[in-house]
KEVO-93077 format. One record per residue (C-alpha): y, x, z. Coordinates in Angstrom, 2 decimals, always signed. Layout:
N
        yy        xx        zz
         Y         X         Z
...
This chain:
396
        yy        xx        zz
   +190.15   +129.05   +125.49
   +189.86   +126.92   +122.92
   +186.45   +127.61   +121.80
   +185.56   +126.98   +125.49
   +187.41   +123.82   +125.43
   +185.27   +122.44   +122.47
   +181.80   +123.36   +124.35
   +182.73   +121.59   +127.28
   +183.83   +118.57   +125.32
   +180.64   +118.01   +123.39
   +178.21   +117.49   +126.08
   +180.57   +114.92   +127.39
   +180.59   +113.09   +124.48
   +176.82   +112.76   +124.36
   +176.93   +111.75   +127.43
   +179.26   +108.43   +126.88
   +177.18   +108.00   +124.42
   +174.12   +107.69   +126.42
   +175.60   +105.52   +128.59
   +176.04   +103.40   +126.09
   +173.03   +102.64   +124.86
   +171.85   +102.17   +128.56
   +174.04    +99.41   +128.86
   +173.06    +97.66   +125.86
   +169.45    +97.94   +126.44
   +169.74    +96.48   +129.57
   +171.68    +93.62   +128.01
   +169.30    +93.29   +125.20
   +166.25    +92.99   +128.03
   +163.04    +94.19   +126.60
   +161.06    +93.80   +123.09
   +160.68    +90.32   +121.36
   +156.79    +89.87   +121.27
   +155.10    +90.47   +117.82
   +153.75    +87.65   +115.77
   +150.26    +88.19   +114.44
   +147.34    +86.15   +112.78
   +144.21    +85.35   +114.62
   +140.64    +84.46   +113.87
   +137.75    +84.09   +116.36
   +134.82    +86.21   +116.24
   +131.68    +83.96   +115.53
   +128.05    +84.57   +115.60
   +126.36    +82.74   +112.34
   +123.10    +84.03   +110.40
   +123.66    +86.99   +108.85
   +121.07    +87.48   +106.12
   +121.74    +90.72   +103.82
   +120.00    +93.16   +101.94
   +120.28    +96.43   +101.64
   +120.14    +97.62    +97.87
   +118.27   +100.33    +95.60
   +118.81   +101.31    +92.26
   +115.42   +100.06    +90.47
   +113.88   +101.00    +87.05
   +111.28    +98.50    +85.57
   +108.45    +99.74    +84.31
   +105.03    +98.38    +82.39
   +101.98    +98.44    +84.74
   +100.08    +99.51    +81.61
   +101.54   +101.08    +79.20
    +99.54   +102.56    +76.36
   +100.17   +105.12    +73.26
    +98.20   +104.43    +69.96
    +97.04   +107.37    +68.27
    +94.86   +108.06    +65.67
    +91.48   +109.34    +66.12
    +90.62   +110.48    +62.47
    +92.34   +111.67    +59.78
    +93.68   +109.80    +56.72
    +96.63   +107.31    +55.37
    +97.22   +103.92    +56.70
    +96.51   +101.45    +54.35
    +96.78    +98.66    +56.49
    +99.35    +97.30    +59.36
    +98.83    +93.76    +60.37
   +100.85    +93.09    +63.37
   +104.57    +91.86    +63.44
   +106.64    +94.49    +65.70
   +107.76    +93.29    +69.02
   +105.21    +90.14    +69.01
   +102.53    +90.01    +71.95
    +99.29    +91.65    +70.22
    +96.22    +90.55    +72.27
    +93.51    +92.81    +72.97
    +91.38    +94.01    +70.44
    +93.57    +92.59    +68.08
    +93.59    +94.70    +65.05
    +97.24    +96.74    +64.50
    +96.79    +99.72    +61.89
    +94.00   +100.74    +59.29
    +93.16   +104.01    +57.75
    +91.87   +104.62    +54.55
    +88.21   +103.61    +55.44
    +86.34   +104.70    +52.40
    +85.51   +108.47    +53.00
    +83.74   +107.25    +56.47
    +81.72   +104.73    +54.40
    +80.76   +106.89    +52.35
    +79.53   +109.08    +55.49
    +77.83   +106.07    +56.96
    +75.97   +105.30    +53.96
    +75.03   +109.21    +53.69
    +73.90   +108.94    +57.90
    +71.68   +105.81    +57.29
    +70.23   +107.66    +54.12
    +69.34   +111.08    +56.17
    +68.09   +108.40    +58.73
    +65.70   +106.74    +56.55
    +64.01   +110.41    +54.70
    +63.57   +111.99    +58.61
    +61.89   +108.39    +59.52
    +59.61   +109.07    +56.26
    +59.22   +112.62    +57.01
    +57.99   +111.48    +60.68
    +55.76   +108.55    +59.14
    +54.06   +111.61    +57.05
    +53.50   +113.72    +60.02
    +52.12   +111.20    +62.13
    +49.90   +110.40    +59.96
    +48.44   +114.02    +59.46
    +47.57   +114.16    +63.31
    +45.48   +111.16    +63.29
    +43.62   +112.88    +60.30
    +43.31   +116.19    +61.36
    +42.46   +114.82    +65.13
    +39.25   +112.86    +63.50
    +38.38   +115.58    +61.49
    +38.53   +118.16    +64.58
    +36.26   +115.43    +66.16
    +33.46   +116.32    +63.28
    +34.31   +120.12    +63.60
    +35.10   +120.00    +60.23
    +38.86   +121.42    +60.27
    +40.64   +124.54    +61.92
    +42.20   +124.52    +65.30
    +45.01   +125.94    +63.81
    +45.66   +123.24    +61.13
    +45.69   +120.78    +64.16
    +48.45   +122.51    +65.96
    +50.60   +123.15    +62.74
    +50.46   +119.23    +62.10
    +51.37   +118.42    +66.08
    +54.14   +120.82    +65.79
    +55.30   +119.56    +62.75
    +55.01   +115.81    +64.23
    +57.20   +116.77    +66.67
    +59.83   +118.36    +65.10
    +60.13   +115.10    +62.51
    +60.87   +113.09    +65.52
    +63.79   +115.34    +66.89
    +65.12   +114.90    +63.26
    +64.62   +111.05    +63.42
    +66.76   +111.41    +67.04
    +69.36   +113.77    +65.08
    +69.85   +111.31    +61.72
    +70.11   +108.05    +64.47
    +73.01   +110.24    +66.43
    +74.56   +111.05    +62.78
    +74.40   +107.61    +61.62
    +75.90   +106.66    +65.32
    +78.73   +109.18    +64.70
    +79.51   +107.88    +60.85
    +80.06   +104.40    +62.64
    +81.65   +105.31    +64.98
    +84.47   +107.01    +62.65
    +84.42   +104.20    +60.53
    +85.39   +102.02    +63.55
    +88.65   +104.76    +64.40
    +89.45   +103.99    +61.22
    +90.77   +100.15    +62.28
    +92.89   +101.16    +65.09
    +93.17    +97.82    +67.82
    +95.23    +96.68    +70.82
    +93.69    +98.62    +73.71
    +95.62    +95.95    +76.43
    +97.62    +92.60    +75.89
   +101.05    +93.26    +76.02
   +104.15    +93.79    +73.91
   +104.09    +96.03    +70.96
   +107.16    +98.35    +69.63
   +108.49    +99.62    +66.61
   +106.07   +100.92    +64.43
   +106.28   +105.31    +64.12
   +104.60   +104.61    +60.77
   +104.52   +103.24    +57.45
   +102.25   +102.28    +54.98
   +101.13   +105.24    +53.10
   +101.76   +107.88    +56.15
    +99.51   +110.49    +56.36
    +97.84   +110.54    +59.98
    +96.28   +112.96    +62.23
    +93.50   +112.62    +64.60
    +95.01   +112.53    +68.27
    +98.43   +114.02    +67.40
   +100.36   +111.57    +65.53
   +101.70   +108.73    +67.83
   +101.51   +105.31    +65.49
   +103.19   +102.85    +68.47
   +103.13   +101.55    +71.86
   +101.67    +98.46    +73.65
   +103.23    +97.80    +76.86
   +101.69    +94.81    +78.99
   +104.42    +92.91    +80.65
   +103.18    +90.24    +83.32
   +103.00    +91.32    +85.82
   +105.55    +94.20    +85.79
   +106.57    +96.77    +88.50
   +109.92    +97.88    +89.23
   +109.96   +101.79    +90.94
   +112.68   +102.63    +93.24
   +113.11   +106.13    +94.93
   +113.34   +105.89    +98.92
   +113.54   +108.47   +102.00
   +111.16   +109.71   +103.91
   +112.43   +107.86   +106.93
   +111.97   +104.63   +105.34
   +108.30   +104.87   +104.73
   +107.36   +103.24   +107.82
   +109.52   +100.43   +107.20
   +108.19    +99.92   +103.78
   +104.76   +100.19   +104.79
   +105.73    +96.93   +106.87
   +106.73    +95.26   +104.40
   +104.00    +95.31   +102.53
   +101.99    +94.21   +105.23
   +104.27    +90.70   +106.08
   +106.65    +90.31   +102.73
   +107.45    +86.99   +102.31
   +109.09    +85.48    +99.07
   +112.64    +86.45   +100.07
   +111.64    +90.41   +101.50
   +112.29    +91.09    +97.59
   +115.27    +89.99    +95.07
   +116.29    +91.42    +92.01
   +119.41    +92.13    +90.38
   +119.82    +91.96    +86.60
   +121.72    +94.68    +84.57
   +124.69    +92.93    +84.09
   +125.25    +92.91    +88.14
   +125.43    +89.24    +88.69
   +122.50    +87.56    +87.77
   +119.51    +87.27    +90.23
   +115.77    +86.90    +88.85
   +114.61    +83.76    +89.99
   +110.98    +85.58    +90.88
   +110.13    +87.18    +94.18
   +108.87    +90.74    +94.45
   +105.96    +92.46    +96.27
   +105.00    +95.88    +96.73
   +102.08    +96.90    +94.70
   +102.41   +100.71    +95.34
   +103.30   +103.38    +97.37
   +103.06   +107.09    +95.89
   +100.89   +108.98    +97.47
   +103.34   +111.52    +99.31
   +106.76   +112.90    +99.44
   +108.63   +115.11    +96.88
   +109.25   +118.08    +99.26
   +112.50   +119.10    +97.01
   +114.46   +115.90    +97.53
   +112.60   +114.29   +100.39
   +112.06   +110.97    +99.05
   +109.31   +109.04    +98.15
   +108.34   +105.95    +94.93
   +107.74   +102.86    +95.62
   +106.42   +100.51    +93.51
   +107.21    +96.70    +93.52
   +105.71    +93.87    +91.32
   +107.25    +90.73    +89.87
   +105.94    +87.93    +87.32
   +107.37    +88.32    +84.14
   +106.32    +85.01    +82.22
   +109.01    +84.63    +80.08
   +109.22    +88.52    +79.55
   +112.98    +88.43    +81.09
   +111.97    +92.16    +81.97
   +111.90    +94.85    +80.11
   +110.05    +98.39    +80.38
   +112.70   +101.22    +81.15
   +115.47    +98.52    +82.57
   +117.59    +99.38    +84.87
   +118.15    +97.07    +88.00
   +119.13    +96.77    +91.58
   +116.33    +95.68    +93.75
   +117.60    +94.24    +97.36
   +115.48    +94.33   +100.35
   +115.56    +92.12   +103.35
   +116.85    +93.93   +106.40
   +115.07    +94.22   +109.54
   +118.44    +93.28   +111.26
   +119.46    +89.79   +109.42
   +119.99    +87.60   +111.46
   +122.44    +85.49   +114.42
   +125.15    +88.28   +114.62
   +129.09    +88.35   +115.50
   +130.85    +88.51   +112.13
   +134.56    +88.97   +111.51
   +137.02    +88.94   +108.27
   +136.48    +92.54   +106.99
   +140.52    +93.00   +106.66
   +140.40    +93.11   +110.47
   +138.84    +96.30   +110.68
   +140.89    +99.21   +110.42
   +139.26   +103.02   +109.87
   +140.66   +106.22   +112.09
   +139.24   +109.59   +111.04
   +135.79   +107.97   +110.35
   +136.08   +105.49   +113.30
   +136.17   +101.66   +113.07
   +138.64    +99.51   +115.14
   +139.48    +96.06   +115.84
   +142.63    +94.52   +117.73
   +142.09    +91.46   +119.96
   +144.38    +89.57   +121.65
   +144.12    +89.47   +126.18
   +145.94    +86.90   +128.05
   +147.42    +88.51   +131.14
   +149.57    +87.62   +134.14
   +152.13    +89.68   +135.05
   +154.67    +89.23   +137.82
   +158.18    +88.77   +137.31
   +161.29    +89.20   +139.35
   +162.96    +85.97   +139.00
   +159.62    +83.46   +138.41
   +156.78    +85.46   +140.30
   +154.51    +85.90   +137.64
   +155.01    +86.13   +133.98
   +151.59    +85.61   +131.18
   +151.67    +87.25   +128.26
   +149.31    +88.08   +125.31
   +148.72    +91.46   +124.51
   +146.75    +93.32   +121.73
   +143.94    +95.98   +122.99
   +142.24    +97.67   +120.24
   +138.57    +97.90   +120.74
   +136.13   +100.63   +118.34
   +133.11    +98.91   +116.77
   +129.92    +99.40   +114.70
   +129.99    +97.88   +111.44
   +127.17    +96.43   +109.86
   +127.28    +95.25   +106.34
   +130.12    +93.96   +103.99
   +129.23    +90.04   +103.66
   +131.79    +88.71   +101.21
   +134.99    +88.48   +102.79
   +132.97    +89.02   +106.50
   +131.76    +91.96   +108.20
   +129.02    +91.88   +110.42
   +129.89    +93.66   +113.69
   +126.84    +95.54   +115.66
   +128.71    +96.18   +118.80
   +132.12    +96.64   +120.31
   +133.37    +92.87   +120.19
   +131.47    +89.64   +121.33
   +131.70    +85.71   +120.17
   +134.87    +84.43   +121.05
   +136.72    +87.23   +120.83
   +140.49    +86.70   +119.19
   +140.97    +89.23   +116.71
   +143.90    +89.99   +114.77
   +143.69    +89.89   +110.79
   +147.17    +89.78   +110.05
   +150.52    +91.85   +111.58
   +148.37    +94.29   +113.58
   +150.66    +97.04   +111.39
   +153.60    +95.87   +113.06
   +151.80    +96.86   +116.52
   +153.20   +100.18   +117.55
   +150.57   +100.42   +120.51
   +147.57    +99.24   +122.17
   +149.09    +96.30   +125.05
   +152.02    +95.21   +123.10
   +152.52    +91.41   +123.79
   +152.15    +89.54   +121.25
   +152.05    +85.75   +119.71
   +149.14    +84.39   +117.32
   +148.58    +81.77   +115.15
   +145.25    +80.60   +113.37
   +144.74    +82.70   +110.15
   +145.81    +81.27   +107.13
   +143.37    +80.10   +104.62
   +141.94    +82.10   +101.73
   +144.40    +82.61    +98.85
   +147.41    +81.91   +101.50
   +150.11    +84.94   +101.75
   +149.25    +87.07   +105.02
   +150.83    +89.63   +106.88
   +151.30    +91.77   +103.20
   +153.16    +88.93   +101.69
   +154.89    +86.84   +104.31
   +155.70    +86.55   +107.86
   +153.70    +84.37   +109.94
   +154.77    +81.59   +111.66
   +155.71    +81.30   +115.28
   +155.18    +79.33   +118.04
């Protein structure tokens, strides 16, 4: 019995205790509302770029090889000046191909003798064929031999043109203006013809910067460089912050997409005056979005993220009736889902979900246990003032 006494006198207990709590509910009435911050959802012009990761690169950039053989005994630029073109940079030992054009213009002048000679022997022999008084044969020997001096006249004027043309390989110029490197060679090094690489001349106004889009932009950038205007383009320098002061337009798009990644080059072109660029940079190139423009923007910290979704809270003035009064207004919090667009500063742009004028809460929407809780707002507080992480907000 008295095990049965004990089960009996538990579920009693609960029950007073139940009661209880009943009571002082009912004395307590219901929740106190929630205090929250507010700021107004406002349509201003929302200009922003969207952002690819940019190499520069030298619209002409050019290797210097050697095209004969010897030892550079000359170098007569200073490395990383501006070399204009046909400046002279390198020279290889010239004498061997001096030599050769001296030997060219000798060959030159014995097969122009040696053709002098024959010519001379037709006229004879054709007079004295005239007067019957020389062999048919005799006159063709000295035709033939006429012409064969003059195809070794045409062969000593191609030599000679050969010799010079050796001897001018052997002062090796700027093939572009631009901006020349670090010499591969010395004084003294032993070249080869087309294999050894002596430096590099890049030109470097304009330059080009190539970024890597998709295949679903093309249209888009096809646009563009149909109506770019100066601010379509901007330029980020490698340290992040800086912005060249030049605007961009495209000069190139490849001619068709890498099947493997799906993406495509494109090819944009700024003045480089002052050479501020550099071939081989790296940079961020920004480009104007189709979408800038008068849209709703709200703080960003406004926005919280459910399983990949973006929501908002705004506040609702209702009117609710009451039992002693006859009708009771509140504000309550409704949380709405929205589109983001992109992060401007402190601001988000919002697509859809919320319109102008809308009340949204930036501060104390974590103290919200549901959608429709009453609540009471106050204006934001200004930037670098403690918010709903580092204070309590005041009341009205």
């Amino acid at each position: 019995m008295k095990k049965s006494y004990i089960f009996w006198l538990a579920p009693v207990a609960m029950l007073a205790w139940a009661s209880c709590k009943s009571d002082k509910a009912k004395q307590d009435g219901p929740p106190p509302a929630t205090s929250v911050y507010l700021a107004e959802a406002k349509v201003a012009d929302a200009v922003y770029y969207d952002q690819y990761q940019g190499s520069v690169v030298s619209l002409n950039n050019v290797e210097l090889r050697a095209q004969v053989s010897g030892f550079i005994t000359g170098i007569f630029f200073k490395e990383g000046d501006v070399v204009q073109k046909g400046q002279p940079l390198y020279e290889i030992d010239k004498r061997k191909f001096q030599d050769a054009v001296v030997q060219a213009q000798a060959n030159l002048a014995n097969a122009n003798a040696n053709l002098d000679k024959a010519k001379k022997d037709v006229d004879r022999y054709d007079m004295l064929l005239k007067a019957d008084a020389v062999a048919r044969q005799t006159v063709d020997q000295s035709t033939a031999t006429y012409e064969t001096s003059k195809g070794q006249v045409a062969v000593a004027k191609a030599a000679l043109a050969s010799a010079r043309t050796d001897l001018s390989y052997a002062t090796i110029t700027a093939p572009v203006t631009g901006r020349i490197g670090i010499s591969q060679v010395r004084l003294g090094s032993q070249v080869g013809a087309g294999t050894t690489l002596l430096n590099t001349v890049s030109s470097e106004n304009p330059i080009g910067v190539d970024v890597v889009i998709n295949e679903q932009d093309i249209n888009r950038f096809y646009e563009l460089q149909r109506k770019s205007t100066d601010t379509t383009f901007k330029l980020v320098l490698p340290d992040g912050v800086t912005t060249y002061d030049k605007p961009g337009k495209i000069l190139a798009i490849d001619r068709g997409v890498n099947n493997q990644t799906g993406s495509i080059k494109v090819r944009v072109q700024f003045e480089n005056e002052h050479s501020l660029l550099k071939d081989g940079m790296s940079t961020v190139l920004k480009v104007l979005n189709n979408q800038s423009g008068d849209r709703v923007i709200i703080p960003y910290k406004a926005v919280t993220e459910q399983m990949g979704e973006f929501f908002v809270f705004i506040t609702k003035d209702t009117t609710m009736k009451a039992k002693d009064s006859g009708e009771k207004k509140d504000t309550i919090a409704l949380q709405h889902k929205v589109a983001l667009g992109p992060r401007l500063g402190s601001s988000v742009v919002i697509m859809s979900g919320i319109k102008a004028g809308d009340k949204v809460i930036t501060d104390g929407f974590q103290r919200l246990r549901d959608s429709g809780m009453v609540t009471t707002g106050v204006p934001a507080p200004a930037a670098g003032a403690t918010g709903a992480g580092g204070g309590k907000p005041a009341k009205n």
